[in-house]
C-alpha positions, 0 to 999 in steps of 0.5 A: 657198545662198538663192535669188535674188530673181527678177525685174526690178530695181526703181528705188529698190529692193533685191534680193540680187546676181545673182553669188549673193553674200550682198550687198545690191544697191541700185538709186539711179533712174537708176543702174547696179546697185551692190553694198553689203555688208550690214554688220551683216545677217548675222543678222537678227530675227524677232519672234514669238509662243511657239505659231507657234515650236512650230508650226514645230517639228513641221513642220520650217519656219516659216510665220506667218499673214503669210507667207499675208496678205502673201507674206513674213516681217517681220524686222529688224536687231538695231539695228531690232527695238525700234523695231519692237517698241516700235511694233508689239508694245508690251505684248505678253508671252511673245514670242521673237525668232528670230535668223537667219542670213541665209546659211542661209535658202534663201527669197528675201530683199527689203531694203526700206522697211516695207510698212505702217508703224505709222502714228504712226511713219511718219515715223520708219521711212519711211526705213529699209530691212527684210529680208522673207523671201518663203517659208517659213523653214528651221529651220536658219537660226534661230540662236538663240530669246531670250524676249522680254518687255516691260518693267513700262511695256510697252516692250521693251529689247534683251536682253543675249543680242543685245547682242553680236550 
């Protein structure tokens, strides 16, 4: 089971339930604490580069250079990883999308607004909410690896293998 999001419940934030549910808990200001379910935030998506993967291979979790920078990992629903992608890694080749499921990952989990969002974008992710991981990420939460390329024009489309999902 993840170990909680630990600390004072942030006004206007979202931290996993305190009972140890899988459940998101969004605080409105001024509110009391009420739970919502995380709808389709099972799985969630993590983009990534081939060579980090086959890092976290031979050392058993996966640590990418942002975890150290910013403290944790940036994921996405399958909804939002284009615009993500499209974004932030448009034209890149050779990526992978780790597929998590988020009842494995033994790392606290923080649903919240982009920290730095693509700046011509803002305005379109301002509002949306993303699932970081704080901590390393165990390998047996990763549920399937997609290849993940650009199309000719250097956008990225969902692949079939996550349309299901």
């Amino acid at each position: 089971m993840p170990k909680l999001f630990v600390g004072a419940v942030e006004i206007g934030g979202v931290r996993l339930a305190p009972d140890g549910s899988h459940r998101l808990m969004h605080i409105e200001p001024g509110q009391q604490q009420n739970c919502m379910e995380p709808n389709d935030m099972g799985l969630i998506i993590h983009i990534a580069h081939p060579e980090h993967w086959q890092t976290a291979q031979t050392q058993g979790e996966y640590r990418p250079e942002g975890l150290e920078v910013e403290g944790f990992i940036h994921c996405s629903t399958v909804e939002q990883v284009i615009q993500v992608a499209n974004a932030f890694y448009r034209g890149q080749h050779g990526l992978v999308l780790l597929v998590i499921d988020m009842e494995r990952v033994r790392s606290p989990i923080k649903v919240e607004p982009p920290i730095h969002p693509n700046p011509e974008q803002a305005d379109s992710v301002a509002e949306e909410q993303y699932p970081h991981i704080y901590g390393s990420l165990n390998l047996d939460a990763i549920v399937q690896v997609v290849d993940f390329s650009p199309n000719a024009n250097g956008t990225f489309t969902l692949p079939a293998a996550l349309k299901s999902v």
